[in-house]
N, C-alpha and C positions, 0 to 999 in steps of 0.2 A: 298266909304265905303270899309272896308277890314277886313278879316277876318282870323284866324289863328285857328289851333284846331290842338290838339297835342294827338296821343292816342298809347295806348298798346293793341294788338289786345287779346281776350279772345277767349277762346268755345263759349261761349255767343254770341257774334258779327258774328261768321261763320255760328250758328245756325239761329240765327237772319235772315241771307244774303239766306239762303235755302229756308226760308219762305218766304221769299219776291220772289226768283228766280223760287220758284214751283209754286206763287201764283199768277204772276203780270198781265201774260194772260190767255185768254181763251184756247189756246190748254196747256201750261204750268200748267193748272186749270186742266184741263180735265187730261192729263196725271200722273198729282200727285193723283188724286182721283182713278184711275187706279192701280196704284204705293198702293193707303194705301189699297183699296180693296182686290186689291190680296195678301197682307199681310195679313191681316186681314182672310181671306177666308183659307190662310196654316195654320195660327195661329190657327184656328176652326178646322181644319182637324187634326192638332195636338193634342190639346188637348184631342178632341172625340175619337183619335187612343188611345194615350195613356189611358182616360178613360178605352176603349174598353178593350183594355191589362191588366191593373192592374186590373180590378172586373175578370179577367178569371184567373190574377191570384191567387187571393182570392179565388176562387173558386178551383184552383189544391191545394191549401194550406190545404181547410178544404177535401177535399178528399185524404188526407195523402202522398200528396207529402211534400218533403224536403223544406224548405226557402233554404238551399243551395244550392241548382238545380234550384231556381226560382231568383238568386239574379240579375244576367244580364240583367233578363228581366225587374224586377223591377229599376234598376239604368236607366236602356236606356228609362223607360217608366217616370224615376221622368225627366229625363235631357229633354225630351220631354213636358212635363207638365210647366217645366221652360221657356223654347224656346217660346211656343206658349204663355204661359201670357205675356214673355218679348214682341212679336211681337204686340199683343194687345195695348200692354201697353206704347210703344214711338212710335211716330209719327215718318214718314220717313224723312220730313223732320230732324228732330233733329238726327236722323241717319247719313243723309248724311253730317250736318254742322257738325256733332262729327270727321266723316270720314276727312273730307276736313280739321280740325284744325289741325289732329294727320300728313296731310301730309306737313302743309304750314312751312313751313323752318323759317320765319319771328317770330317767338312765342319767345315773351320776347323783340321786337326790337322796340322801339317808330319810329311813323313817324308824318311824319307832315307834313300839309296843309298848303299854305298861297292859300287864294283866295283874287287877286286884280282885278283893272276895267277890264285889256283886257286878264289876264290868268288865272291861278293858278298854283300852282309847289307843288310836293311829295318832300318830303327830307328822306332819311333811311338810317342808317350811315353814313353819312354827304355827299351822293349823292343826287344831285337836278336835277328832272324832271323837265321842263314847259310844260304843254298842253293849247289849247286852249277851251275855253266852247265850241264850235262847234262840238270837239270831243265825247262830250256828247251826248248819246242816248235815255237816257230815268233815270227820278228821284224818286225817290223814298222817303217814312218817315214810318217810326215805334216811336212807342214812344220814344224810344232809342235811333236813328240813322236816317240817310238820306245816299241814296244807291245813285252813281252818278254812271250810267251803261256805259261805254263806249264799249261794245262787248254786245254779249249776253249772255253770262258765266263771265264777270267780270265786277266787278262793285268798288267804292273808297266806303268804309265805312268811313262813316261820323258820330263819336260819340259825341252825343249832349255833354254830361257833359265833354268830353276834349277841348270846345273852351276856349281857351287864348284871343282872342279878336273877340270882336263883338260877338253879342245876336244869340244862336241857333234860337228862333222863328224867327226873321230879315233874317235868312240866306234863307230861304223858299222862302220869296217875293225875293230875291238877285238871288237865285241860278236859280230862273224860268226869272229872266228880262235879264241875264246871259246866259240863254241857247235858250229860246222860248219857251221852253217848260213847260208841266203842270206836276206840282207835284202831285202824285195819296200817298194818304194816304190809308199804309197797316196797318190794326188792327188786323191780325189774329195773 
């Protein structure tokens, strides 16, 4: 059986690759829950400063100070109020897969997979890789995609809806009889 799947990478798919990459172990677990806390904990500290700021400056306002002596402190206390809802409010992950798209140089470039019996090969402007599954370290699935990690920081995004041939659900049992390895389904 063989397989081909042909894709364009998105934001989507890099964000995708974060949550699988912050999520897949337990120190990787631990460290991401580290990572969204102490955002979350400045994000608090933020807001509560900025609170703190603007009711005092409400308060210099009704005891006859200027709004134009007070404007600086109100801009830098709203862009502070911004900051900390923004940190609340996206996950790190989707941070970091925002970050890693804006640097990946590839945005816009189809590539493509063939997985046959004893390899598979990348192709990206009409250069062809072959590796072997053995180089494979650990697999991954999201609704979306299947993560083929070959480092510990990189991994082949595998987008279900660009296979050309051969059934994504098929590739699962393929990619695990392929490697030896067990496929861990991430739903976060």
């Amino acid at each position: 059986m063989e397989f081909t799947v042909e894709a364009v990478y998105t934001q989507k798919d890099f964000i995708g690759f974060m949550r699988v990459y912050t999520g897949r172990d337990r120190h990787s677990r631990r460290m991401e829950a580290i990572s969204r806390w102490t955002t979350r904990g400045a994000a608090i500290v933020m807001l509560v400063s900025a609170l703190v700021n603007l009711l005092g400056a409400g308060y210099a306002l009704t005891n006859g100070t200027a709004l134009a002596d007070l404007w600086k402190t109100m801009a830098l206390q709203g862009a502070l109020v911004v900051a900390g809802v923004l940190l609340l409010a996206l996950p790190v992950s989707t941070l970091s897969g925002r970050r890693a798209w804006n640097r990946y140089e590839g945005q816009g470039m189809k590539i493509t997979y063939r997985f046959g019996d004893n390899n598979y090969s990348e192709t990206r402007q009409g250069n062809t890789i072959f590796m072997k599954y053995k180089g494979i370290r650990s697999i991954f699935e999201d609704p979306e995609r299947y993560y083929l990690f070959v480092a510990d920081n990189e991994a082949h995004i595998i987008v279900k809806s660009g296979f050309r041939q051969g059934d994504p659900e098929a590739f699962a049992d393929f990619i695990e009889e392929k490697t030896g390895l067990e496929l861990t389904v991430f739903d976060n």
